[in-house]
C-alpha positions in Angstrom: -4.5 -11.5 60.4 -2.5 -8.9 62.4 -2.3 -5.4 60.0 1.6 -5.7 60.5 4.1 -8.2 61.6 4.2 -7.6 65.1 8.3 -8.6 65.1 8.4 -4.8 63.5 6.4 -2.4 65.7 4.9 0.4 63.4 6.1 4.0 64.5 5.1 4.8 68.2 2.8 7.9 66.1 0.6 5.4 64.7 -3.4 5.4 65.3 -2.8 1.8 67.7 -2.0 1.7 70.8 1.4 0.9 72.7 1.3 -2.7 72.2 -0.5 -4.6 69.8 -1.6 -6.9 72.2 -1.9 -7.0 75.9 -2.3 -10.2 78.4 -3.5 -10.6 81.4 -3.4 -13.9 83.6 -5.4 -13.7 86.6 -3.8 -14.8 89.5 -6.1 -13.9 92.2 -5.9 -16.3 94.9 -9.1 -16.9 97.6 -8.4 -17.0 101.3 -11.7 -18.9 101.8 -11.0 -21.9 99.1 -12.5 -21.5 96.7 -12.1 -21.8 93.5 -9.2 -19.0 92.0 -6.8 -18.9 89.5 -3.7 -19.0 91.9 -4.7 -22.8 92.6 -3.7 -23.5 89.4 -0.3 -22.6 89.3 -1.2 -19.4 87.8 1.6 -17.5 88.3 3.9 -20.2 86.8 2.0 -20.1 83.3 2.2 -15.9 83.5 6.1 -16.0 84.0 6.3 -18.8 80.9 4.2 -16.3 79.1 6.3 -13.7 80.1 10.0 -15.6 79.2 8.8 -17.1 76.2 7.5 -13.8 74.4 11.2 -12.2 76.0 12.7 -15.3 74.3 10.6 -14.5 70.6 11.6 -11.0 71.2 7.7 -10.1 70.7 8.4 -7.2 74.0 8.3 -3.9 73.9 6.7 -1.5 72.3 4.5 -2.5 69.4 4.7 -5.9 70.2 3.0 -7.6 73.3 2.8 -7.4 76.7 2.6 -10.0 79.4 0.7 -8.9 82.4 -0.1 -10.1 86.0 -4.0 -9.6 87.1 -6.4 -9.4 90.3 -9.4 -11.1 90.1 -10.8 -11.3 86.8 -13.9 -12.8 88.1 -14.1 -16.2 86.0 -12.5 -18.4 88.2 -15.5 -21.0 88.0 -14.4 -21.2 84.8 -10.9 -22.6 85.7 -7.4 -20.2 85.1 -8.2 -17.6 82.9 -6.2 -15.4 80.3 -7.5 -12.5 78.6 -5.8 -11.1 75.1 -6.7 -7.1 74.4 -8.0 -5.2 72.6 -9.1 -9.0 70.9 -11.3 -9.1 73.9 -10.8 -13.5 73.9 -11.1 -14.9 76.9 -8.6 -18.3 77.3 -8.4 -21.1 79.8 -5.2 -23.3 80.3 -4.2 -26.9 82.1 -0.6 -26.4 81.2 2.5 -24.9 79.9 1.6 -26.8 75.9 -1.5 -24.8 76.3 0.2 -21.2 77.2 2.5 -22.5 74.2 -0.6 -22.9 72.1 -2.3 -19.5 72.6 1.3 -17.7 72.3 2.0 -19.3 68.9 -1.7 -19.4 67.5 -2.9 -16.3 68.1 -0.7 -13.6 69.7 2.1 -14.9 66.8 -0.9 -15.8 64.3 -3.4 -14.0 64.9 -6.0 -17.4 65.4 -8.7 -17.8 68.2 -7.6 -21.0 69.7 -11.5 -22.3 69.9 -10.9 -25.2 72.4 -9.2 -23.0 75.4 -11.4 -20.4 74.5 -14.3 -19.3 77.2 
């Protein structure tokens, strides 16, 4: 359970950090073939991320940020997502699971166990 609702921010002065959670899709993409994020329409799933938390107005300060990554170095693992400071790692097929992630836990607050790596 998030300490506040994180549709109203606490004060900028207060002991967390600028947002209450921060997101970063890898989309590395490998000149060699092999397996990377970017294969995987990575970029695609960040900008959802991105326009649906716009959409929620869950931006800004407070709230959470959507971020674009290098290589997070799990790409043998499929796409990957990580959610700070919860430290969960995510994997996705599609735009139901970005959905997913988005409502359950960075609205929630719940570890969604079966894109979890």
């Amino acid at each position: 359970m998030l300490p506040h609702d994180v549709r109203h921010p606490p004060p900028y002065n207060s002991p967390m950090s600028y947002y209450e959670r921060h997101v970063f899709f890898c989309l590395n993409q490998r000149d060699d073939g092999s397996a990377c994020c970017a294969n995987h329409h990575a970029a695609e799933m960040q900008e959802h991320a991105k326009s649906r938390i716009k959409e929620l107005d869950l931006n800004g300060e407070g709230k959470i940020r959507i971020n674009k990554s290098g290589c997070l170095d799990r790409c043998q693992e499929g796409p990957c997502v990580v959610v700070y400071p919860d430290g969960v790692w995510y994997t996705y097929v599609d735009v139901h699971d970005i959905d997913e992630i988005i409502d359950r836990h960075l609205i929630k607050g719940e570890v969604v166990e079966r894109l979890r790596i």
